[in-house]
C-alpha positions, 0 to 999 in steps of 0.5 A, spaced: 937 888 519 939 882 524 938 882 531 941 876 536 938 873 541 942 868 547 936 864 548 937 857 553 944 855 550 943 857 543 945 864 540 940 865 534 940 871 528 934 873 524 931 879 521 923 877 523 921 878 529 920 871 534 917 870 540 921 866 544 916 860 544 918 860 537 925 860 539 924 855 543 921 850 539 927 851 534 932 850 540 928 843 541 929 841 533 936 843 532 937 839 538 933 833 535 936 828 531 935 829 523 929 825 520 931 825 514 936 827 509 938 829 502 940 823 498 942 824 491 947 829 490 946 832 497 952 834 499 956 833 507 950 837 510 944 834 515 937 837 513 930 836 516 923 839 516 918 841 520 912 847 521 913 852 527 907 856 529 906 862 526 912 861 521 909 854 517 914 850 514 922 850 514 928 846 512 933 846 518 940 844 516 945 841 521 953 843 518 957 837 518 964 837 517 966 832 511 975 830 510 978 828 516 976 833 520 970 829 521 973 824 526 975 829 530 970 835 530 964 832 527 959 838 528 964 843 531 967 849 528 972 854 531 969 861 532 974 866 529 970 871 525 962 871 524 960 863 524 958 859 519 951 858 519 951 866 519 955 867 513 950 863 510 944 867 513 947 874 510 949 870 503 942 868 502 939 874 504 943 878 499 943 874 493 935 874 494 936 882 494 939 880 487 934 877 484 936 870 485 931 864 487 933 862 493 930 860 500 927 866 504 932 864 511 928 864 517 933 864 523 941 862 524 943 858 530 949 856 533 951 854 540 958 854 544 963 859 544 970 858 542 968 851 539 961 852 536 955 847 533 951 851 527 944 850 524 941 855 519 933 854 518 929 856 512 923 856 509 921 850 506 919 851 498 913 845 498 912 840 493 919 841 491 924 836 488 931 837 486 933 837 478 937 832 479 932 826 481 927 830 477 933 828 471 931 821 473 924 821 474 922 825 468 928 828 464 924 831 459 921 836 465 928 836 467 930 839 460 924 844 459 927 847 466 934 848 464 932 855 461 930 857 468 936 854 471 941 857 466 937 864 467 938 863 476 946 862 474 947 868 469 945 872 475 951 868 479 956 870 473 953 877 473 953 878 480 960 875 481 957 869 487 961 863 487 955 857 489 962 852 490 957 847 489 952 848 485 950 842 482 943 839 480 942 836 487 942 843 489 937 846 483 930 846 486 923 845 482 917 847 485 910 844 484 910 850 479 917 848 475 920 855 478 927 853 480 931 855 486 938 855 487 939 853 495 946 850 499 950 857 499 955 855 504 962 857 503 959 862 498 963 868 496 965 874 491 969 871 485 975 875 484 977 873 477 972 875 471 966 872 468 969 867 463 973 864 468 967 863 474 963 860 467 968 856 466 967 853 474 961 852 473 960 848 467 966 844 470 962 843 477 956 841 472 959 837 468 962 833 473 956 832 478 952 829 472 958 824 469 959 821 477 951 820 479 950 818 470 945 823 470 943 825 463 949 830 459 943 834 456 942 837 462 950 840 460 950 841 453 944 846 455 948 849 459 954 849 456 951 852 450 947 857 454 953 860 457 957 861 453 952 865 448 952 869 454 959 870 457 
């Protein structure tokens, strides 16, 4: 269950109960900015990390616009239904009731009324890399963990759970080669079948690996996988 807290400027959302010196630690950081971002296939989102007492380590990720709307509000979004950050709070929460590897979110914040700012903050997965600069570092590891990457979107498919960018910069592998699927924002419920979700997927695979010259076993697995499935 989600419960709202108004602390300072900030409205949080979460499931775990926080102190309000935690929430003040996560009001300071989400108003500090970013140290770091993700650089291959990263996606419009700022994310960052820290430790807060009592949690331990969390990613903190900052909601960016990308288009044209981001010479106008950058960082802002109109407020006429849940915000952002919470959409993908609650989306995150039920694809890991799934059995979906995913990060284990912490808390939700956002500020402003009409016009609002939004961060999403989760547990950091450690000593972790994305599949995609794993594929540059070591594309022999990246293919022995693509059986695990093509059980992680199956479960998509099945559960009908549109990932709208799920590419190898948003696969995650941890020191353990268990793999983690993050970035849920915009997610939703696909209204078509199974065939035409896989076909989505493996399109958005396909052209993620052809823009960054990642290697195209990373699809041809995939591809092969999938289709022996739905």
């Amino acid at each position: 269950m989600i419960e709202t807290k108004t602390f300072e400027a900030f409205v949080f959302g979460s499931s775990l109960p926080l102190t309000d010196l935690q929430f003040d630690t996560l009001g300071r950081l989400c108003d500090q900015q970013p140290k770091s971002s993700e650089g291959t296939l990263g996606g419009r989102t700022s994310v960052t990390s820290d430790e807060i007492d009592g949690i331990g380590s969390i990613i903190i990720k900052r909601y960016t616009r990308g288009g044209l709307m981001r010479y106008l509000l950058k960082q802002r979004y109109l407020k006429l239904r849940a915000t952002r950050c919470q959409r993908e709070f609650e989306l995150l929460q039920a694809v890991r009731n799934l059995g979906i590897n995913a990060p284990e979110p912490i808390a939700f914040a956002y500020r402003g009324r009409l016009f609002y700012r939004a961060w999403l903050i989760t547990r950091q997965i450690p000593q972790s890399l994305t599949l995609a600069r794993l594929a540059t570092q070591d594309p022999i590891q990246a293919q022995a963990v693509m059986p695990s990457v093509l059980e992680q979107i199956s479960l998509l498919i099945h559960n009908g759970i549109v990932h709208p960018d799920l590419h190898p910069g948003n696969v995650v592998v941890d020191k353990e080669a268990k793999i983690f699927l993050v970035d849920f924002d915009k997610g939703y419920l696909f209204p078509g079948n199974k065939n035409k979700l896989r076909n989505r997927y493996l399109s958005r695979w396909q052209r993620a690996l052809i823009k960054h010259q990642l290697p195209m076993v990373l699809y041809d697995m995939l591809q092969t996988g999938l289709s022996k499935r739905f």
